[in-house]
GUTITOR-209078 format. One record per residue (C-alpha): x, y, z. Coordinates in pm, whole numbers. Layout:
BEGIN
X Y Z
...
END
This chain:
BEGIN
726 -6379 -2693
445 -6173 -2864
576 -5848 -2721
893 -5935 -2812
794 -6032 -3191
601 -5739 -3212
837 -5493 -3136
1091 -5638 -3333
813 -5623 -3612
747 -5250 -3568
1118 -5114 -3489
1254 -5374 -3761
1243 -5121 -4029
1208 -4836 -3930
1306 -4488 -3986
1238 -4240 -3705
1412 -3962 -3896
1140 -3870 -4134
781 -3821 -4051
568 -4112 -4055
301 -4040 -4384
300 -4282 -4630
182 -3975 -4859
431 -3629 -4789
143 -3458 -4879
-61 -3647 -4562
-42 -3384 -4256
4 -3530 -3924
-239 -3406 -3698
-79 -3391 -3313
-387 -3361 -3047
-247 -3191 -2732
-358 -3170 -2379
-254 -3003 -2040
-354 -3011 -1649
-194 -2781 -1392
-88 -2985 -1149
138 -2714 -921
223 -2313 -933
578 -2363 -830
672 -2002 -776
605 -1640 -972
892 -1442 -992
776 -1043 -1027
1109 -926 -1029
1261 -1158 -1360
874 -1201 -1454
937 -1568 -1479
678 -1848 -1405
745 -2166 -1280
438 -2439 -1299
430 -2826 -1306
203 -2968 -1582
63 -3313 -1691
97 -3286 -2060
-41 -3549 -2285
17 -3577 -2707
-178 -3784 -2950
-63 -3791 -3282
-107 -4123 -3555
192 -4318 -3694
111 -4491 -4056
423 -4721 -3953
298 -4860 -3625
51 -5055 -3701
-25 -5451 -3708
-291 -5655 -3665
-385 -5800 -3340
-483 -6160 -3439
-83 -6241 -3573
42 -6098 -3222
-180 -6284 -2959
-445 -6047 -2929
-187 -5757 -2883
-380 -5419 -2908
-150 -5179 -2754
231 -5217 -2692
500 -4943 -2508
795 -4824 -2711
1094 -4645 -2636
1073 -4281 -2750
1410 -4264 -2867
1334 -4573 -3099
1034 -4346 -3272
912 -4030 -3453
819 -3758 -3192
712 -3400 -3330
912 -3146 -3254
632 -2957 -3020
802 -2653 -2765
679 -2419 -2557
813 -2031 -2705
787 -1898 -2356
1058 -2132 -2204
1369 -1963 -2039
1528 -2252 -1883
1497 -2600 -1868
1288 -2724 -1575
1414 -3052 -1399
1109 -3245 -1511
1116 -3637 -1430
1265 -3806 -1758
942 -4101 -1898
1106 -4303 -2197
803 -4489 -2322
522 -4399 -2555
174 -4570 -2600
98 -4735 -2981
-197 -4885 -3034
-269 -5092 -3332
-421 -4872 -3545
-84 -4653 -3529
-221 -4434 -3238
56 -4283 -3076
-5 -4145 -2692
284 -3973 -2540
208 -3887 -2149
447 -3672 -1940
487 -3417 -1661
721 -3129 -1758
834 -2826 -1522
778 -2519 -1730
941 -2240 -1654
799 -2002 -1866
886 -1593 -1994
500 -1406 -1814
426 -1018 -1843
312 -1006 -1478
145 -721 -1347
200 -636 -984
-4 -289 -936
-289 -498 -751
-76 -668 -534
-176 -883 -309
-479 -880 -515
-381 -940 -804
-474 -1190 -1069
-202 -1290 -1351
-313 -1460 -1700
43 -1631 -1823
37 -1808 -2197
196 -2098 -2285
240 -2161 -2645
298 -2486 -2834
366 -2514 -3148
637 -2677 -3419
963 -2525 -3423
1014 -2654 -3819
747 -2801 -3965
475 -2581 -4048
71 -2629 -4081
71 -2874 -4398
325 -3113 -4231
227 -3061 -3860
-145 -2948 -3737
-213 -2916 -3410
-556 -2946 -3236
-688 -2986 -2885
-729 -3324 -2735
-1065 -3286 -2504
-1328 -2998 -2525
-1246 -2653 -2428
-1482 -2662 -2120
-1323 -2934 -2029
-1003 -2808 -1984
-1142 -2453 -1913
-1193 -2601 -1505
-1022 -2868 -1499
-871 -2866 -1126
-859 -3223 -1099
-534 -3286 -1041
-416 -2913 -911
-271 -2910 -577
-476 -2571 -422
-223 -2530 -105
-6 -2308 -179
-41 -1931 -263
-174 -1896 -608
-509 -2045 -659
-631 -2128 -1009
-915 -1983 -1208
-927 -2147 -1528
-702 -2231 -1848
-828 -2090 -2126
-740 -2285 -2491
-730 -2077 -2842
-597 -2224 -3198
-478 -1985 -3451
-243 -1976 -3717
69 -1719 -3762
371 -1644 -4032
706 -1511 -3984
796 -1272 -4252
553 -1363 -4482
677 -1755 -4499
456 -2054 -4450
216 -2071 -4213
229 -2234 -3854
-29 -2400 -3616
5 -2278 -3259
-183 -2373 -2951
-238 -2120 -2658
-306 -2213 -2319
-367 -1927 -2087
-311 -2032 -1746
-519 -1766 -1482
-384 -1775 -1121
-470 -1530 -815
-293 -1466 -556
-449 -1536 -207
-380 -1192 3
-522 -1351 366
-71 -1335 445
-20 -1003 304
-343 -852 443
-208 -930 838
147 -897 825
159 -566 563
-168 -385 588
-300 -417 964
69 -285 1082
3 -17 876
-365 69 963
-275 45 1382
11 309 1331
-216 545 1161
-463 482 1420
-207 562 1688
-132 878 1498
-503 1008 1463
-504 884 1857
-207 1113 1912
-411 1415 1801
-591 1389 2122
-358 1482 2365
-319 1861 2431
-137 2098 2236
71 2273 2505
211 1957 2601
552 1843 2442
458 1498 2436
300 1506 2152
582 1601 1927
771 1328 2107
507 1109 2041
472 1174 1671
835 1118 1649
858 756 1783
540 674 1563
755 794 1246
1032 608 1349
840 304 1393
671 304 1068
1036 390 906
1158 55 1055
830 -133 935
875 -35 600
1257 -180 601
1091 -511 719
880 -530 492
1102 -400 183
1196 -800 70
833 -868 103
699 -641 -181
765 -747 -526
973 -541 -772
976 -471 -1093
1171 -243 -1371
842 -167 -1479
602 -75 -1203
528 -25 -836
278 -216 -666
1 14 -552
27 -91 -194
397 50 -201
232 417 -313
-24 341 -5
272 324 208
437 638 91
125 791 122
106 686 472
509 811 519
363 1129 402
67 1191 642
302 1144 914
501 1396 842
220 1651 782
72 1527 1106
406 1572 1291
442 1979 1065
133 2034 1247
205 1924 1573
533 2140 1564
353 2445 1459
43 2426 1697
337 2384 1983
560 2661 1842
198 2884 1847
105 2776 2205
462 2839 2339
499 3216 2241
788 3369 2482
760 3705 2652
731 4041 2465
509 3871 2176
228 4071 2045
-132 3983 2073
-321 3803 1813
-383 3971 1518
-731 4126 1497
-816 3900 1149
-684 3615 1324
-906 3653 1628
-1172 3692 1347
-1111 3392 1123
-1021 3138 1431
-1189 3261 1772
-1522 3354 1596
-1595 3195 1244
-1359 2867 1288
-1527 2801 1645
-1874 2817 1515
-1797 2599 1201
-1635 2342 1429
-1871 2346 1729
-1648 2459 1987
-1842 2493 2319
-1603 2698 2486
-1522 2970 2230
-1618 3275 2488
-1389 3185 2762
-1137 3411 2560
-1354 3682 2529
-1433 3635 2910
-1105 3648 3015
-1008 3971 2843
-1287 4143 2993
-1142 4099 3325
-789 4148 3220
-951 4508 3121
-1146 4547 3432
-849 4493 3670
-639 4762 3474
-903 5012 3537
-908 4982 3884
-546 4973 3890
-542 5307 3704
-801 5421 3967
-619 5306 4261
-352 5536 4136
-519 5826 4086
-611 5828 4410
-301 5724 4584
-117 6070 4390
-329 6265 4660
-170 6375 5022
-372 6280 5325
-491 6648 5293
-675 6596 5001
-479 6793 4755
-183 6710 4545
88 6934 4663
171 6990 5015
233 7368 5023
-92 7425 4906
-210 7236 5232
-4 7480 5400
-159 7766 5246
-476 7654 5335
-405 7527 5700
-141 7811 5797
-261 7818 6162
-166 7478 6255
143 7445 6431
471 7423 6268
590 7125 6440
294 6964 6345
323 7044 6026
688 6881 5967
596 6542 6158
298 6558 5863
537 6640 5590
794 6349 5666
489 6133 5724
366 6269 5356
726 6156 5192
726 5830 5341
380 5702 5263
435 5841 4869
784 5573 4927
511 5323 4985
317 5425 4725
571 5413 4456
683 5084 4550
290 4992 4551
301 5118 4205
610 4971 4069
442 4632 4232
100 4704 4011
324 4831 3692
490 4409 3726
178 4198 3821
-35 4403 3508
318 4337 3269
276 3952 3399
-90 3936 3358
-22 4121 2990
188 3810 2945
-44 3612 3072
-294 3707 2861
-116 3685 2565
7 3381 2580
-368 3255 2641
-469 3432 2271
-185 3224 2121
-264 2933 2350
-692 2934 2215
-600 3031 1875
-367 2689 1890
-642 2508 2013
-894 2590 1730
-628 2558 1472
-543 2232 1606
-874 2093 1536
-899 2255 1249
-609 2054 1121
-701 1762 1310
-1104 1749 1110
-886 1796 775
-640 1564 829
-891 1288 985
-1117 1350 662
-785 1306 423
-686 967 576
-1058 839 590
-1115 939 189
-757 803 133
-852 445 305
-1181 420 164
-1051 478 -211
-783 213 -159
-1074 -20 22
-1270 36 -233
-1007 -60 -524
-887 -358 -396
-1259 -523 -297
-1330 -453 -671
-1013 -662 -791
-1028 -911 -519
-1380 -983 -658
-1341 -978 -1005
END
């Protein structure tokens, strides 16, 4: 009966259209609150944040009051909020209406203290920035203030201390993938077009992303594939394997990045910088497989190639080798040697074999000189003259091929050891790009995932 007779006592008469001063010229000061209780979901693409506060209004109605001692003692009664003045307090940042659970009922106290308690699903307008994903960090505002009335009808103020609500995580549920900093609080005033003035309320909600997810299935793909590729350097140039080899590993980092397309976030206004490492990545693969095909087309060189040019030989076989510490840089010059020794004797051989048995080159000069012999000697030593210089010609056409192979031979070993020093060459240079490349972006995102 005493709730009963007390609402009917408050409600009775009263007018919930206009604002509840006894004096217009009284402002109503609103006290407002807010816990995160849930980061629902961050949308990069629409930049659109969805969170789940407790949010909690004070205000004081001059109408809703009694005293306690005509009501049983009655110091604090629930309303409906429809039957009531509420202020007209939004959020500027909402895009949509959240389903938020509907609570009809407000606290009044007898001394006209109004408490109005709620959760609300805010989905909220946020300029996210997505260049340090999955390390990034994302400060979203949301604003309350009156949509009509402005500072002398409705003030607003903040219900506990900042510090308070600064890390407040009482009630946040921290198992999901944002984590929460703080929420920063700021008052200020603002106009429109020179009007009147307006009170506004900023709460600055700071969330961070937690990048353990990201960090396996992204990044460590990444980093093994690059470490096969450097691998891949290691086997040797004149094999075909390796362009083979380089081939699958582009292929296979092609089909990671479709994977993992729907897994990056997108915006109209940025790229993630984890999406350049990944095109940076793209790109050393193909310069690793350019090299590979040009250290194979150098250490394949067909027949009829010329040697190595002389600057070449100087550049690569003598000032390349002893920047890079190659052990065996004289096997080349080793090998040529002999190459040139065995063509000398060759040419030796030959100038020897030109001579008859007789010691001279023509064989009617032997004649001349060894008349006395007998003629049927002579032409058993003249047929036996015409068929050894048969066997020497054929000798000779023999030497002429084995010194054209070995000429191949040789040349294809110039090409074959200039390969191999350009190939480490490369290698060093493209080891010491992908090392400054990974410790830059290492370096980057330990500062931001520790700020």
């Amino acid at each position: 009966p005493s709730l009963r007779r007390l609402s009917h006592y408050l409600l009775s008469h009263y007018q919930k259209g206009i604002r509840p001063v006894r004096d217009w010229r009284t402002t109503t000061n609103v006290a407002i609150d807010l816990m995160v209780y849930a980061i629902l979901s961050v949308d990069e693409k629409n930049q659109v944040l969805t969170t789940y506060i407790w949010y909690r209004q004070h205000w004081t109605d001059e109408f809703l009051r009694w005293d306690p001692a005509r009501f049983d003692n009655l110091t604090q009664i629930s309303l409906p909020m429809e039957s009531i003045w509420v202020p007209d307090i939004l959020i500027n940042e909402f895009v949509d209406v959240g389903k938020s659970p509907h609570v009809p009922y407000v606290y009044v106290s007898h001394h006209g203290e109004v408490q109005n308690l709620k959760p609300i699903q805010v989905m909220t307008a946020c300029s996210l920035d997505i260049y340090n994903f999955p390390f990034d960090v994302q400060n979203c505002s949301l604003t309350f203030t009156s949509w009509l009335h402005n500072i002398r009808d409705i003030n607003l103020s903040l219900w506990r201390q900042p510090e308070l609500v600064k890390f407040d995580r009482s009630v946040f549920m921290n198992q999901g993938e944002w984590e929460l900093l703080y929420v920063l609080s700021h008052f200020q005033e603002f106009s429109v077009k020179s009007s009147d003035n307006y009170a506004e309320m900023k709460f600055y909600v700071v969330i961070r992303r937690r990048p353990l997810f990201y960090t396996v299935s992204l990044l460590l793909p990444s980093i093994f594939l690059m470490v096969m590729d450097i691998v891949g350097f290691y086997l040797p140039p004149n094999s075909g394997e390796r362009v083979s080899f380089k081939i699958t590993l582009l292929l296979g980092y092609s089909v990671f990045l479709i994977i993992v397309s729907d897994t990056l976030p997108a915006t109209a206004v940025g790229t993630p910088l984890i999406g350049i490492y990944f095109v940076v990545c793209m790109a050393l693969l193909v310069i690793s497989l350019t090299e590979t095909i040009l250290i194979v087309r150098l250490v394949h060189k067909q027949d009829l190639q010329p040697h190595v040019p002389e600057w070449v030989k100087h550049l690569l076989l003598e000032r390349a080798t002893v920047l890079l510490c190659i052990r065996d840089r004289k096997k080349f010059s080793q090998s040529r040697t002999q190459s040139l020794d065995i063509s000398r004797q060759a040419e030796n051989n030959d100038s020897t074999a030109k001579l008859t048995p007789y010691g001279c080159e023509d064989p009617r000069e032997c004649g001349a000189v060894g008349g006395t012999r007998p003629a049927p000697a002579f032409a058993s030593r003249a047929e036996g003259s015409a068929a050894l210089q048969g066997v020497l010609r054929e000798t000779t056409a023999i030497r002429q091929f084995l010194e054209k192979r070995e000429e191949f031979r040789d040349v294809a070993r110039e090409w074959l050891q200039v390969g191999y020093v350009l190939d480490v060459l490369l290698f060093r240079a493209y080891l010491v790009a992908v090392l400054a490349y990974s410790i830059t972006l290492g370096t980057l995102w330990s500062v931001w995932r520790d700020a």
